[in-house]
C-alpha positions as CSV (number, residue, x, y, z in Angstrom):
1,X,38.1,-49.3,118.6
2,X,34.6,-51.0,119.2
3,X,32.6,-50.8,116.0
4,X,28.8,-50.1,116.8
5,X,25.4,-50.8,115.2
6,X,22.6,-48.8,117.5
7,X,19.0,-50.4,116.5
8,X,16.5,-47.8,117.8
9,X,19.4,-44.8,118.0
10,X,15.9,-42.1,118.4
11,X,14.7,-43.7,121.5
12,X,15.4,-43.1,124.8
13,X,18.6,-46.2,125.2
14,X,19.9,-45.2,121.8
15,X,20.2,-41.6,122.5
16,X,21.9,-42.5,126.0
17,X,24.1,-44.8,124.1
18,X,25.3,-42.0,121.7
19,X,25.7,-39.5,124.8
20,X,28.5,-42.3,125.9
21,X,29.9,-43.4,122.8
22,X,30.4,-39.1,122.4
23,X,32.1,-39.3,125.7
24,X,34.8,-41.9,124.1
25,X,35.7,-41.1,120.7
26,X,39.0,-43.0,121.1
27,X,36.9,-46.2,121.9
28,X,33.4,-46.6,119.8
29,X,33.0,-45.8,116.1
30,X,29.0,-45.8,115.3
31,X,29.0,-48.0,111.8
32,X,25.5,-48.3,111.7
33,X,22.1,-46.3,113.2
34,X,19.0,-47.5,113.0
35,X,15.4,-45.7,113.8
36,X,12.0,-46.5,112.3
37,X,10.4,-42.8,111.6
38,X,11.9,-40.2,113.5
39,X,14.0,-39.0,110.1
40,X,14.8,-35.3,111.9
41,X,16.2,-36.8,114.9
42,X,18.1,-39.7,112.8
43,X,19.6,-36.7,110.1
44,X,21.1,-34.9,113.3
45,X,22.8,-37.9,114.5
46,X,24.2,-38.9,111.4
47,X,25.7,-35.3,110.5
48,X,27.1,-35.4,114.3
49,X,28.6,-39.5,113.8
50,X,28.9,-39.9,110.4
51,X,28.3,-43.6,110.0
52,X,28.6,-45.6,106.8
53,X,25.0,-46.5,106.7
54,X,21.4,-45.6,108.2
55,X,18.3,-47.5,108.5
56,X,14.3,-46.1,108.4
57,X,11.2,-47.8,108.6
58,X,10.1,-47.0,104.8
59,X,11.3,-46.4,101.2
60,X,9.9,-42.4,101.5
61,X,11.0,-41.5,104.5
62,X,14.5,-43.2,103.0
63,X,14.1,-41.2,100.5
64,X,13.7,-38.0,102.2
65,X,17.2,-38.8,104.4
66,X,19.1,-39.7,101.8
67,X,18.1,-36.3,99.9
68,X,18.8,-34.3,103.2
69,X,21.5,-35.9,103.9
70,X,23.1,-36.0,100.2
71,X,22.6,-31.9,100.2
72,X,24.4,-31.5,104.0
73,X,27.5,-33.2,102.3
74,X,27.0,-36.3,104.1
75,X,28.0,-39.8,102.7
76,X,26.3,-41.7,105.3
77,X,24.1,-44.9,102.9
78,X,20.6,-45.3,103.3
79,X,18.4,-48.1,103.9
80,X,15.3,-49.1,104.9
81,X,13.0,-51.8,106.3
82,X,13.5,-55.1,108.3
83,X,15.6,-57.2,106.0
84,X,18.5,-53.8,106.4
85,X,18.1,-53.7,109.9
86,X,19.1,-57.8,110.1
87,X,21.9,-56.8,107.9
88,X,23.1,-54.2,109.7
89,X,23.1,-56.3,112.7
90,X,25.1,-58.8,111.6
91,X,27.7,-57.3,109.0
92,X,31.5,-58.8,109.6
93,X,32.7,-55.7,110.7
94,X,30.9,-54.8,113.8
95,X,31.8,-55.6,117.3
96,X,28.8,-54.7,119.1
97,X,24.8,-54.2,118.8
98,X,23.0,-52.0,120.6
99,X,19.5,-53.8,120.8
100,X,16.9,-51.2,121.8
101,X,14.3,-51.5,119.3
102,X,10.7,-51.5,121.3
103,X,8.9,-53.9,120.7
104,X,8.4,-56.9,118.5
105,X,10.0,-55.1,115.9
106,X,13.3,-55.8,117.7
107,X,12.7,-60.0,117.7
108,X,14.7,-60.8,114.4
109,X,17.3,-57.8,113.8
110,X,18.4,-58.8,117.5
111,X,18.2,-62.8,117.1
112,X,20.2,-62.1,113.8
113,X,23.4,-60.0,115.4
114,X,23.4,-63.0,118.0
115,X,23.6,-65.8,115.3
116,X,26.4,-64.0,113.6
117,X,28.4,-64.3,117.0
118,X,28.2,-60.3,118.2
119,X,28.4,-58.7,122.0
120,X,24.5,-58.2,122.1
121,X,23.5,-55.2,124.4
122,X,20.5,-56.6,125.0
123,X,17.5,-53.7,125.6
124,X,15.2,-54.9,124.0
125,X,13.3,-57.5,126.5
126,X,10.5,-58.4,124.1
127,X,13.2,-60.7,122.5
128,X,13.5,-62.6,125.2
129,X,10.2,-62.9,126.5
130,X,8.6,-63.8,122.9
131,X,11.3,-66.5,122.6
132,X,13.0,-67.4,125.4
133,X,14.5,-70.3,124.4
134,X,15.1,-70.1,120.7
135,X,17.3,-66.9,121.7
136,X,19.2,-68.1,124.2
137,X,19.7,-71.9,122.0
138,X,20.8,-69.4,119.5
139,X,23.6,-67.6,122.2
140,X,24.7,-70.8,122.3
141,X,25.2,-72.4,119.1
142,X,26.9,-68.6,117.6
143,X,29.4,-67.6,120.9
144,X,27.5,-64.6,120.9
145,X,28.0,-62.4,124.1
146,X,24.9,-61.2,126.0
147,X,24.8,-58.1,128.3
148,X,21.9,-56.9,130.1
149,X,21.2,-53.0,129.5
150,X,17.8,-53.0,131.7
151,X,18.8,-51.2,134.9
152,X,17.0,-54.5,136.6
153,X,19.0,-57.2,134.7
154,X,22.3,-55.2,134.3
155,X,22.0,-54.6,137.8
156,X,21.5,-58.9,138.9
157,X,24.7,-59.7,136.5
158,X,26.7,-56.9,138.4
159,X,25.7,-58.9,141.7
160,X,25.8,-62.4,140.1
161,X,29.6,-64.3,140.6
162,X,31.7,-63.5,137.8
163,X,31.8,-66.8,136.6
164,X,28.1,-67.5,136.9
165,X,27.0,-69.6,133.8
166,X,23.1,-70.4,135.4
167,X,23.5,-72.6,137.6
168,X,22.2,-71.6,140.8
169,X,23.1,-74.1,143.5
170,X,26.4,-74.3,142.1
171,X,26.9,-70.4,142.5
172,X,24.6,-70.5,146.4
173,X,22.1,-68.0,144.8
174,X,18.9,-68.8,146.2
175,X,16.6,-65.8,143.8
176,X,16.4,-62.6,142.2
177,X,14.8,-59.4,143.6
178,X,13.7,-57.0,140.8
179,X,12.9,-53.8,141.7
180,X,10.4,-51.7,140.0
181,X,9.3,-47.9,141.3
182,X,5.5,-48.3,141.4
183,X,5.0,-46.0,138.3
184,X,2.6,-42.7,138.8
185,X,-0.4,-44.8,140.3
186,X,1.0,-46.4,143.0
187,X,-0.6,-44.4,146.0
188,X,-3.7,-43.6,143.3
189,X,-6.9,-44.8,144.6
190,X,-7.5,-48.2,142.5
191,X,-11.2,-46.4,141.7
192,X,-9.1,-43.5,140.1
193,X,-7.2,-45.7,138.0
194,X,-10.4,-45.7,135.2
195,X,-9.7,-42.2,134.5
196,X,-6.1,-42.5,134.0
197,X,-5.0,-40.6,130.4
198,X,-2.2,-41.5,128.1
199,X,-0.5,-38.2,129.5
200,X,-1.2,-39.3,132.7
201,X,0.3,-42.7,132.6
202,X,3.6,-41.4,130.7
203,X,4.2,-39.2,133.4
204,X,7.0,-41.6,135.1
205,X,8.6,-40.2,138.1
206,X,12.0,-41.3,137.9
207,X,13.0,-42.4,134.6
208,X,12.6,-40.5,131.2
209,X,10.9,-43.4,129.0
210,X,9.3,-43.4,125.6
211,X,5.4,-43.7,126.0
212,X,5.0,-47.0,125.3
213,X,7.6,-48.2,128.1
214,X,6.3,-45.7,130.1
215,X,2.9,-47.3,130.1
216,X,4.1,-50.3,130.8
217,X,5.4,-48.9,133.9
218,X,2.3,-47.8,135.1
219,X,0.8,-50.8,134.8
220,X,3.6,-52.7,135.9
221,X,3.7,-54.9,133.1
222,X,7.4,-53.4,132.4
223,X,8.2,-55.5,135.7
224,X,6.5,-58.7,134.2
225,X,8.2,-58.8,131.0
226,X,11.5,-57.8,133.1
227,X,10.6,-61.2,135.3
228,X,10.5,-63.3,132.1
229,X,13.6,-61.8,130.6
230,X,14.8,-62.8,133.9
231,X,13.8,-66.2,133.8
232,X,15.9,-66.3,130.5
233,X,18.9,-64.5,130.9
234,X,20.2,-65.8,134.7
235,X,18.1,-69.3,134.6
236,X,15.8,-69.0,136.8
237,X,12.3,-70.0,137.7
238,X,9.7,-67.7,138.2
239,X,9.2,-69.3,142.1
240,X,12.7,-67.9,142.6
241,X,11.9,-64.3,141.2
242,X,10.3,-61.5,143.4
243,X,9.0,-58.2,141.9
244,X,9.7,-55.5,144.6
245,X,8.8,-52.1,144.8
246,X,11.3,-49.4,145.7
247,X,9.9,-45.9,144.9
248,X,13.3,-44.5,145.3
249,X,14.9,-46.1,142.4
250,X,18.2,-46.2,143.7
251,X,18.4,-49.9,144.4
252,X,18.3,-51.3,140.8
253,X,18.2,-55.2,141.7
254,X,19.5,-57.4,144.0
255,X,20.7,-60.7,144.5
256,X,19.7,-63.4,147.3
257,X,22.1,-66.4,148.2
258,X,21.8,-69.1,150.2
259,X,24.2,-68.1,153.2
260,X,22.0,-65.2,153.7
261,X,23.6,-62.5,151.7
262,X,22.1,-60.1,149.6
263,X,23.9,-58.2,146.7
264,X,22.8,-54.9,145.2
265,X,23.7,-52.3,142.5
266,X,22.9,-49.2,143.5
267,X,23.2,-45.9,141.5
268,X,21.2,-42.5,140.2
269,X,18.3,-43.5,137.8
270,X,19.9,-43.0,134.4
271,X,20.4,-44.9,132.0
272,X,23.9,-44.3,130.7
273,X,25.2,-46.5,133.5
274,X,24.4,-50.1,133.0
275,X,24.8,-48.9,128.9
276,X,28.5,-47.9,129.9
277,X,28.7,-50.8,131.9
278,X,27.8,-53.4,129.2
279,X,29.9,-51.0,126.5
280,X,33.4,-51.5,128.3
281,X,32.7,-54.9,130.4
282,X,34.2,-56.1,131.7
283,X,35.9,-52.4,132.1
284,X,34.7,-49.3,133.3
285,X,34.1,-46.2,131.7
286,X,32.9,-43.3,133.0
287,X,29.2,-42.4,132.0
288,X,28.4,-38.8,132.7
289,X,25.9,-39.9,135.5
290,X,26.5,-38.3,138.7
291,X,28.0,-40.0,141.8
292,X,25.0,-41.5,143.8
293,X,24.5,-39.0,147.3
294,X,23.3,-41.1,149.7
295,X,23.0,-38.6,152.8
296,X,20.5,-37.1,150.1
297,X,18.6,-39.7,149.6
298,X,18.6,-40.4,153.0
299,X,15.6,-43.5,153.2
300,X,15.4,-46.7,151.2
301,X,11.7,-47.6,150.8
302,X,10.5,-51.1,149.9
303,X,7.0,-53.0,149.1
304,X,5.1,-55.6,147.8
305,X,3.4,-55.0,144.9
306,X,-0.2,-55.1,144.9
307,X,-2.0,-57.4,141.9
308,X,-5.2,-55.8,142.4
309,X,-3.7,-52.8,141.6
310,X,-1.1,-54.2,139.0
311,X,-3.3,-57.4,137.7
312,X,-0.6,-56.7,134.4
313,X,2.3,-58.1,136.7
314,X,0.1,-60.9,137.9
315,X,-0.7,-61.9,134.0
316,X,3.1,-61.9,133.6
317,X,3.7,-64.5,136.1
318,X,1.0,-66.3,134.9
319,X,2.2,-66.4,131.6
320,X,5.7,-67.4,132.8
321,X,4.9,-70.7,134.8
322,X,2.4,-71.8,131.8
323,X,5.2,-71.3,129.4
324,X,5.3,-72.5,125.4
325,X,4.0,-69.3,123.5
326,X,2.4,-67.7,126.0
327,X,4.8,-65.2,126.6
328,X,4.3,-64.3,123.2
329,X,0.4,-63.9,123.3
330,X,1.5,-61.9,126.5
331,X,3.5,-59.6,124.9
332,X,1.7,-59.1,121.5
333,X,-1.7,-58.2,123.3
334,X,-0.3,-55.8,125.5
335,X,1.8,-53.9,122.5
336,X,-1.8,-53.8,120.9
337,X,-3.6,-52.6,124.1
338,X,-1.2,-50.0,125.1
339,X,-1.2,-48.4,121.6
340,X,-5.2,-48.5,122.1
341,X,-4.9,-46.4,125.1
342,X,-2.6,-44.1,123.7
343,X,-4.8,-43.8,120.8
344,X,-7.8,-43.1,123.3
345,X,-9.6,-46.2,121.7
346,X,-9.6,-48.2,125.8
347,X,-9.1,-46.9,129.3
348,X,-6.1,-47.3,131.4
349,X,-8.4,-50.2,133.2
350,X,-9.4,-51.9,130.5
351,X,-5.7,-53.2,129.1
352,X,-5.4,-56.0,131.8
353,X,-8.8,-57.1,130.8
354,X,-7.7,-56.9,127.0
355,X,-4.6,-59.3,127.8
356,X,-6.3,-61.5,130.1
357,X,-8.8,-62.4,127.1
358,X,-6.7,-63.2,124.7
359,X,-4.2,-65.2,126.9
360,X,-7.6,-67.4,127.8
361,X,-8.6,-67.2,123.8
362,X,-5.2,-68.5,123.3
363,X,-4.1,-71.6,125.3
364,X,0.0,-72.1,125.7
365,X,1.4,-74.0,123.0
366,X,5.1,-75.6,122.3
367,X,7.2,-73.4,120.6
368,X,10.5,-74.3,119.2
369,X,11.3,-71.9,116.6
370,X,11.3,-68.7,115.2
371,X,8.3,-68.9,112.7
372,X,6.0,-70.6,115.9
373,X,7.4,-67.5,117.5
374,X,5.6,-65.0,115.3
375,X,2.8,-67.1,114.5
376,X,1.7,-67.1,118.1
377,X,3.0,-63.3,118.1
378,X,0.4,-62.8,114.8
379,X,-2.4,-64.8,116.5
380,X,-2.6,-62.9,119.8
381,X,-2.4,-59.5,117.6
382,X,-5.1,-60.0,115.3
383,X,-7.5,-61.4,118.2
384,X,-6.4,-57.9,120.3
385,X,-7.3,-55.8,117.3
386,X,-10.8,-57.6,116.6
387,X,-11.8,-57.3,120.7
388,X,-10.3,-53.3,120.4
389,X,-12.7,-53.2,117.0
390,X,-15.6,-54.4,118.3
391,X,-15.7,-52.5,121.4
392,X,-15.5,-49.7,119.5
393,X,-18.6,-50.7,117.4
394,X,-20.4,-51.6,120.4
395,X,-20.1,-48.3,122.0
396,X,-17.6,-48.5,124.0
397,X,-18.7,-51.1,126.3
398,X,-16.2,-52.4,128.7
399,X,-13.9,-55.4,128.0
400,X,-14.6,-58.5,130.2
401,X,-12.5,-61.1,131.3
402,X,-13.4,-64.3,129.7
């Protein structure tokens, strides 16, 4: 009996991850869920898994749980804030975390369940692309186990050799194709792209997606954090990474070696499989996703992504090969940019522009630890927010590229 903390059980991956674990009571016990303000959605899975404790963003809306909770007869603790969600993370007693906070936010409860040695479901990518190399130092130095849950990366360890440990020309792999749909704009005139709305852009056509992801997807910037993840997780350079696009989303990611093979994982675009995947490995369980019908999908399309159309993906790579805390700046102004858009304060076609400033604003610099980390994290934010601020005060002019 796996016992499970779920950081970020309202999203998208944590609900998925429940809709497994309820598959295999006899396996997974839920210790721990974690969510930041979606209380309603949090008290229903708590009366349905009854775990010893629960996390929210805030003393009030802990508050309002515990009182909703206290009155359904429920004996499930509350806590709240980021020093619980660390805790929770790393308590003796659990086996696995379930790392699917978005954002930022996930950095340090994540970094903390690997220093305490736990199997790490990574889905949170923004852990590894803010710090790459403090993370994975950290895998290290704890034991801690590391398993993809992004279709992509879950996808590249399914096709990697069993006992691949990062080494490329020891294993013959010669690079990494990640796949990526296109989003909702990739036949979209470019010119059309400036009217784009928040609606619009969450409007994936394969995969159901909270809105910030979902954005990302549309610009393609999902794909360039996915590269830098990447980079991280298999050991590979960003020469040796190709972003393709596959509309069909069938293809999840493949692997190129030297001989002149190619590996693939293939499957329906859900979510639940590379979660029941990292769950059980190196078992299987069954997920609830259908069996993939390939007589009904009947064509495999593939293309190369266009940067004038996705100049986010080409910011990513650019981000990558100058390494240090860029990734970081990389990641922080595009969290702030997207949550402009949704907040109608930019257009779709000005985040690129947005991220492109602050990355030139903000040369590269060495980062070692976990306090450079966030201070770089900090720095990029607060630049983001003034350039958001003052193009509202100047009218909404449009953001150049410096």
């Amino acid at each position: 009996m796996q016992k499970l903390t779920i950081l970020g059980s309202t999203g998208s991956i944590g609900v998925s991850t429940l809709d497994v674990v309820r598959r295999h009571p006899e396996r997974y016990r839920v210790l721990a869920l974690c969510a930041h303000r979606q209380v309603d959605k949090l008290f229903e899975q708590c009366i349905e898994f009854q775990p010893r404790f629960a996390v929210v963003g805030d003393a009030e809306l802990a508050t309002r749980l515990r009182t909703r909770l206290a009155a359904a007869g429920c004996t499930t603790a509350v806590e709240h804030g980021p020093e619980a969600l660390c805790r929770l993370a790393s308590l003796p007693e659990v086996d696995a975390v379930m790392a699917a906070i978005v954002g930022a936010a996930g950095l340090e409860p994540t970094l903390a369940a690997v220093r305490a040695g736990k199997k790490v479901l990574l889905a949170n990518k923004e852990a590894l692309v803010m710090a790459g190399a403090v993370f994975i130092r950290a895998v290290a130095e704890s034991g801690a186990t590391l398993l993809p849950i992004d279709s992509e990366h879950n996808a590249i360890f399914q096709s990697l050799p069993a006992d691949y440990r990062g080494d490329m020309a020891v294993s013959g792999v010669s690079g990494l194709l990640l796949t990526a749909s296109g989003g909702p704009f990739r036949k979209t005139p470019v010119a059309d792209l400036v009217a784009v709305t928040p609606d619009q852009a969450c409007a994936h056509p394969k995969w159901s997606m909270g809105r910030k992801i979902s954005v990302d997807s549309a610009t393609m910037m999902n794909k360039g954090l996915e590269m830098i993840e990447a980079r991280w997780l298999f050991n590979v350079p960003a020469e040796n990474i190709q972003v393709v696009i596959h509309p069909q989303s069938v293809v999840h990611s493949l692997v190129q070696y030297v001989d002149g093979s190619v590996l693939a994982e293939l499957g329906n675009p859900d979510m639940r499989t590379p979660i029941a995947h990292a769950l059980a490995y190196p078992e299987r369980i069954a997920s609830g996703v259908a069996p993939l019908d390939l007589f009904a999908v009947a064509q495999l399309e593939f293309e190369r992504p266009d940067f004038a159309r996705f100049p986010c993906l080409a910011l990513a790579y650019r981000a990558l090969k100058a390494g240090g805390s860029a990734p970081a700046t990389l990641n922080a102004a595009n969290e702030v940019a997207v949550e402009a858009f949704l907040d109608g304060r930019i257009g779709f076609t000005e985040i690129a522009p947005l991220i492109a400033t602050v990355l030139d604003a903000l040369p590269a610099g060495e980062v070692t630890t976990l306090a450079e980390v966030l201070a770089a994290d900090r720095a990029a934010r607060e630049l983001a927010g003034q350039i958001v601020a003052e193009r509202a005060s100047a009218g909404a002019a449009v953001i150049g590229v410096a």
